[in-house]
N, C-alpha and C positions, 0 to 999 in steps of 0.2 A: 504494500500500500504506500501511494508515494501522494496521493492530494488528500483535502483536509476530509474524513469521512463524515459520513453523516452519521444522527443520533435522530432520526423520526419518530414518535410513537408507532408502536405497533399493539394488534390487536391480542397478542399474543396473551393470554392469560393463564395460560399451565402455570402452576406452582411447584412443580416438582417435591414439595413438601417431605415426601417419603427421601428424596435422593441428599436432603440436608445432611451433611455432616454432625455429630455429634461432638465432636472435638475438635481442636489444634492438630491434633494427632493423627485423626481420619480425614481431614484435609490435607496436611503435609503426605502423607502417604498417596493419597490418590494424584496428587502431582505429581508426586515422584513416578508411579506407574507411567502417567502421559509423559513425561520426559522420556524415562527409557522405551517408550516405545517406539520413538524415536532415533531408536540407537541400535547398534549391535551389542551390547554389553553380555557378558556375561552375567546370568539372572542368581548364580549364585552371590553376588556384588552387590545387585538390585537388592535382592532378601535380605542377606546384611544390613544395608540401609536403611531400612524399614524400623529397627531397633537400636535402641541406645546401647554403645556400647555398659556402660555404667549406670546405674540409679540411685541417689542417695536418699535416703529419709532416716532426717533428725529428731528429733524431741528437743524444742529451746524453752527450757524455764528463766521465766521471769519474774523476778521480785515487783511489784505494783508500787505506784506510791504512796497506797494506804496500808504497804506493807503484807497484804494479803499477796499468793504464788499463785501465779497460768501459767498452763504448757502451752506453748504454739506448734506446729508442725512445719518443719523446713523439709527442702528439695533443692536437691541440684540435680539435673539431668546432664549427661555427657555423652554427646550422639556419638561423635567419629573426630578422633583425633590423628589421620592418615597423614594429612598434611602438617601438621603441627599444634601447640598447645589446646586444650579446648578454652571457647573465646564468647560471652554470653552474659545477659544481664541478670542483677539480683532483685523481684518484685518485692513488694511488701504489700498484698492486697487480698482480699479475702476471700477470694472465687480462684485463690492458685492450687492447682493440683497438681495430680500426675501424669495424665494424660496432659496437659496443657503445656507441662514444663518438656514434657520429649516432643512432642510437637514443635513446638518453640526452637528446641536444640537442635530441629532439625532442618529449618527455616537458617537458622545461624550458620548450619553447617554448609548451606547452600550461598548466602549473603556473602559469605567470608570465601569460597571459591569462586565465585561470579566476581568478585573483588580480585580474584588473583591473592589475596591475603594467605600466610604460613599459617592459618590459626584450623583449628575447627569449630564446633560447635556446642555450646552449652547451655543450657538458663534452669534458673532456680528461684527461690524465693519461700516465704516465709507465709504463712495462713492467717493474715490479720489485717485489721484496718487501722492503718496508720493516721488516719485522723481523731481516735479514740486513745491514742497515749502521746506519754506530754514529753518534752524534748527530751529528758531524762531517763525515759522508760524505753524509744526510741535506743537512746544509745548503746544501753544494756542490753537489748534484744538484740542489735546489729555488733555489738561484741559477742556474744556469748554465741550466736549463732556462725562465726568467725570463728572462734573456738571449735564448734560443733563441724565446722568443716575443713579444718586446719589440713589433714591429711589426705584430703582431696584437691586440694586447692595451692597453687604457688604461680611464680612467675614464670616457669618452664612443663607449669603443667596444666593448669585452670585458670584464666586470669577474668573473675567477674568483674561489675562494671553496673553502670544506674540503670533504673528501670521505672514502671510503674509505681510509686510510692517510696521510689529513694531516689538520691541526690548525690552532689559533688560531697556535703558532710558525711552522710551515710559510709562514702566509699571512704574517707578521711576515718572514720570512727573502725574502719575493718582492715582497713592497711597499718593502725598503729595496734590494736588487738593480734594480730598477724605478726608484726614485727616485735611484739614485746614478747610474743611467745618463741620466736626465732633468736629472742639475742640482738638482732642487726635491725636495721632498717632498711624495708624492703618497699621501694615504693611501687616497684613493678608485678607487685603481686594485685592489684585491680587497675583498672584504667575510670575516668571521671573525676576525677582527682580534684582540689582544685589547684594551680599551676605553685602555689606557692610551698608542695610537698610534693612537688614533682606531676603533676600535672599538667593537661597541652594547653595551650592559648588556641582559644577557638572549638574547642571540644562540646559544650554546651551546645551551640547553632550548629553543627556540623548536619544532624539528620536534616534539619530544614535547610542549611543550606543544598546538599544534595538534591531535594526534592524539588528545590527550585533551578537550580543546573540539568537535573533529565528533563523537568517540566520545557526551558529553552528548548533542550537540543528537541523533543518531540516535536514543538510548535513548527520548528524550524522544516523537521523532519516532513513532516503534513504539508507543507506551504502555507504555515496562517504566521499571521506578523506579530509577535510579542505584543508588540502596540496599539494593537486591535484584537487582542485577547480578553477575555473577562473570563473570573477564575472565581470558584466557590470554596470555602475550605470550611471543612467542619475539624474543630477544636485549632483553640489558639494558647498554644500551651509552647512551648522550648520547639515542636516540628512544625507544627502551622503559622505559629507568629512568624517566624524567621523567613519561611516558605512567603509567609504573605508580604515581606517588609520586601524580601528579594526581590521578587518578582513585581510590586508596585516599582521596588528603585529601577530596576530594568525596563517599565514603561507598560505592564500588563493591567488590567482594571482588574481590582480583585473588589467583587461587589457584596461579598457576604464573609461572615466570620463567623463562628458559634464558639459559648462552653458551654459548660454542664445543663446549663440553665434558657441556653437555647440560642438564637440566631440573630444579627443584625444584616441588614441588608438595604443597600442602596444599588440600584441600576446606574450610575452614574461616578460610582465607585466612591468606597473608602479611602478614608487617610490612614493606611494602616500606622503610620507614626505616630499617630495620634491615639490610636485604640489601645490601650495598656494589656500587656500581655497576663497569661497568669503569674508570673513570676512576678511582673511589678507591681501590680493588683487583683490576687485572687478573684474569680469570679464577678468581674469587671464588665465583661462584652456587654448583658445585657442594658449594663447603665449608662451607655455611652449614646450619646445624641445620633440618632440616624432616623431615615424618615421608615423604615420599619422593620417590626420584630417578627421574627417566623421561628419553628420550632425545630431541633437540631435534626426532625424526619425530614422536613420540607425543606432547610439547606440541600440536601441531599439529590432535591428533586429540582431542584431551579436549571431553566434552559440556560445555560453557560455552554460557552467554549471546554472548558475544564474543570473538573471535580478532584479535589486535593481530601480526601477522608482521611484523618490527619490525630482522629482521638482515639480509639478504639478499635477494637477488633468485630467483625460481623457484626457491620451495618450495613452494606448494602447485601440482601437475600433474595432467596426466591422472590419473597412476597413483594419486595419495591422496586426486582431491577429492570422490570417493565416500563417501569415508572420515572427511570434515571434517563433524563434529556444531556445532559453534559457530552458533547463529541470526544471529550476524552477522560478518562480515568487516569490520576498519578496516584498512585496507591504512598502516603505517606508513616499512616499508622500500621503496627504488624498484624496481619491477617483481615481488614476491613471487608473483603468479598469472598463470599461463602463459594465453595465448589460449584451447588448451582445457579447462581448469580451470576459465577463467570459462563455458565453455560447460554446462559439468557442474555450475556451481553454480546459474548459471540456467533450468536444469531442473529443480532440486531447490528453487527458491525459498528462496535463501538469497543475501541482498544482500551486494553487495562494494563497500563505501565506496572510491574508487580513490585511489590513491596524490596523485594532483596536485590534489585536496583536501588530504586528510587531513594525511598532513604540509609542506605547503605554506610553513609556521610559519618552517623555513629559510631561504627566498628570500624574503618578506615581511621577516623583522626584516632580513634585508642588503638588502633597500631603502631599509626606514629608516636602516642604518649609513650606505649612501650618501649617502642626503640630509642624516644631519648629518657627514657628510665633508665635498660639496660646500658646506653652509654653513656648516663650521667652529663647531657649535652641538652639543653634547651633548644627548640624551634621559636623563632619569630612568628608572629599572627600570617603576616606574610605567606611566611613557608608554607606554613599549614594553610591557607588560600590554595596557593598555587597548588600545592602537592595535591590538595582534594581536587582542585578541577583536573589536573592529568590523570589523577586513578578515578575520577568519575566517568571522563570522555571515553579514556581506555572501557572501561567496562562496556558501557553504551554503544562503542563500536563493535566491541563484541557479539554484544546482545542483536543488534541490530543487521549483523553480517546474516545471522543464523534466520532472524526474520525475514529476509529479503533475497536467501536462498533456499529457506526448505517451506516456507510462504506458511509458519505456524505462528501463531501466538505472541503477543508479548511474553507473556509468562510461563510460555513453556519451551519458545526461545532462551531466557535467562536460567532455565530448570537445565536444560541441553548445554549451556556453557558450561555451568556448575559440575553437573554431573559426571562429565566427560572427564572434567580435572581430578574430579575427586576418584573416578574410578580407576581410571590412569596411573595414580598414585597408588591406589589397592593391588593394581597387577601386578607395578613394580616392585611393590613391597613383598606379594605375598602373603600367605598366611601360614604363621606359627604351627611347626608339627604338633 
């Protein structure tokens, strides 16, 4: 596809309901099948893949500050460490399981080979909601569960990194837990950091900025003119806001924002400068002067150029993606389109840029933070700029070769990158008698 497609309604009203994935897990997987069947692989390689090499499940007691003890339940999932360390974020939210956390690892394990990145895949996290305990309780649970993972976890062998419900202190509160139990100070045992214990400049913005670097090169890719682009983004949090600032400064109309609490929207576009992010004003979008408010379903559904889903996972489904007008999908946040959603958008020729591109910006700049950990050498804001747009573009031409020769998918183009390196690496290596 080389002109801008279209996005018409269709009459289409199947819900495929039964074909919904249940999990993180039973979507990653069914990817994975469409990838390799586009390959000659080896399907003993395939079957491997399907499973996490490792599983962890901890028990984190925590002292409360009324003095009263809770167990929480942690995870860390370790898909495939073929390529190198495994490389994955740590949640803190209440709906984390274990089907979600291998699923997730195995989304990483693909992000981080469609990057070209030494790492593989991991993610984990902890059974709680971190808006119920107070900064002190927070740090205790993110030490002790640090402890809880000590012997899974290092700079040459698990390097977690922020997630849903944690941050740059989180990751500070788990690298000196880590290091005091090591003797030394290890700052390359997570990435997120913030720069002043060894952490990147630019690491924060990085998924949004990515999101808004594929969003270009797509626009470009279609024939439509940044500058005559208008762009929806649901959640303006560290990937949306950054994606939305980007892409206004590049000259795009970005005409709608959402958080939690729901949507603003102008046809005539936002000053996204102006809109305070969550970072600098929790739960802000809604109070901001626009001429109007819609709800974070109908963000979703506004006839735009491009839809940036940017907060959560599975939101666009069966049931609304009939209903999705946007010519283009950037997939910002990790997993936003359901198996059969992408079924139903690919009947309606309406591309889904897949998440382990798009915002990819995350695990990229904590590469970089690694490698000036491990060589005790700081990057410039700069560097990290440039460095992400070369390992951005690279990927993207990647992805985009595999598009434009075997006439598949966004997302199962990027699965075919992925999988090819990762498998590549399994033949060479072998398996252990």
């Amino acid at each position: 596809m080389s002109s801008k497609p279209t996005a018409a309604h269709t009459d289409e009203t199947e819900h495929e309901s039964d074909t919904e994935p249940a999990s993180a897990l039973a979507t990653a997987r069914r990817q994975l099948d469409r990838a390799a069947a586009e390959l000659s692989l080896d399907p003993n390689i395939v079957e491997r893949l399907k499973h996490p090499a490792q599983l962890h499940e901890v028990t984190v007691p925590l002292r409360r500050d009324d003095g009263t003890l809770e167990a929480y339940t942690g995870f860390r999932a370790q898909h495939d460490s073929v390529r190198g360390p495994y490389k994955g974020g740590l949640r803190f939210h209440p709906h984390v399981n274990r089907e979600e956390c291998i699923g997730l690892s195995m989304w990483m394990t693909w992000k981080c080979a469609v990057m070209d990145l030494p790492f593989g895949g991991a993610k984990g996290g902890v059974v709680v909601d971190p808006k119920q305990l107070s900064d002190g309780e927070t740090e205790r649970l993110t030490r002790r569960f640090a402890q809880e993972l000590r012997d899974v976890v290092g700079p040459h062998t698990d390097i977690p990194a922020p997630d849903m419900g944690t941050n740059a202190q989180t990751m500070s509160w788990f690298m000196d837990a880590y290091s005091m139990q090591e003797g030394e100070t290890v700052p390359g045992v997570v990435t997120g950091k913030p720069p002043v214990i060894g952490g990147s400049e630019g690491r924060d913005g990085a998924p949004g900025r990515s999101v808004a670097l594929i969003t270009r090169e797509a626009m470009d890719y279609f024939d439509m003119e940044l500058s005559e682009t208008t762009v929806a983004i649901q959640g303006y949090g560290s990937v949306g806001a950054n994606a939305a600032r980007l892409l206004d400064d590049w000259g795009a109309n970005v005409v709608a924002v959402s958080d939690v609490n729901g949507a603003i929207y102008d046809p005539d576009g936002l000053d996204t400068r102006d809109v305070p992010t969550h970072k600098e004003e929790p739960e802000a979008v809604m109070k901001y002067d626009a001429p109007h408010t819609i709800s974070n379903e109908e963000v979703l559904e506004l006839d735009v150029d491009v839809l940036i889903p940017a907060a959560i996972g599975n939101v666009i489904t069966a049931d609304n993606a009939h209903r999705i007008q946007a010519d283009v999908v950037v997939e910002g946040a990790n997993g936003p389109t359901t198996f059969a959603a992408d079924e139903i958008l690919a009947k309606r020729d309406v591309p889904v840029i897949p998440d382990i591109l798009a915002n990819a910006g995350g695990v990229t700049v904590s590469y970089f933070e690694w490698l000036q950990d491990i060589n005790r050498r700081a990057w410039s804001l700069e560097r990290v700029h440039e460095e992400l747009q070369t390992e951005m573009l690279s990927a993207w031409n990647a992805v985009r070769e595999e598009v434009d020769e075997r006439d598949v998918r966004w997302r199962d183009a990027a699965y075919i990158v992925a999988l090819e390196r990762v498998a590549e690496a399994h033949e060479r290596r072998g398996v252990w008698p």
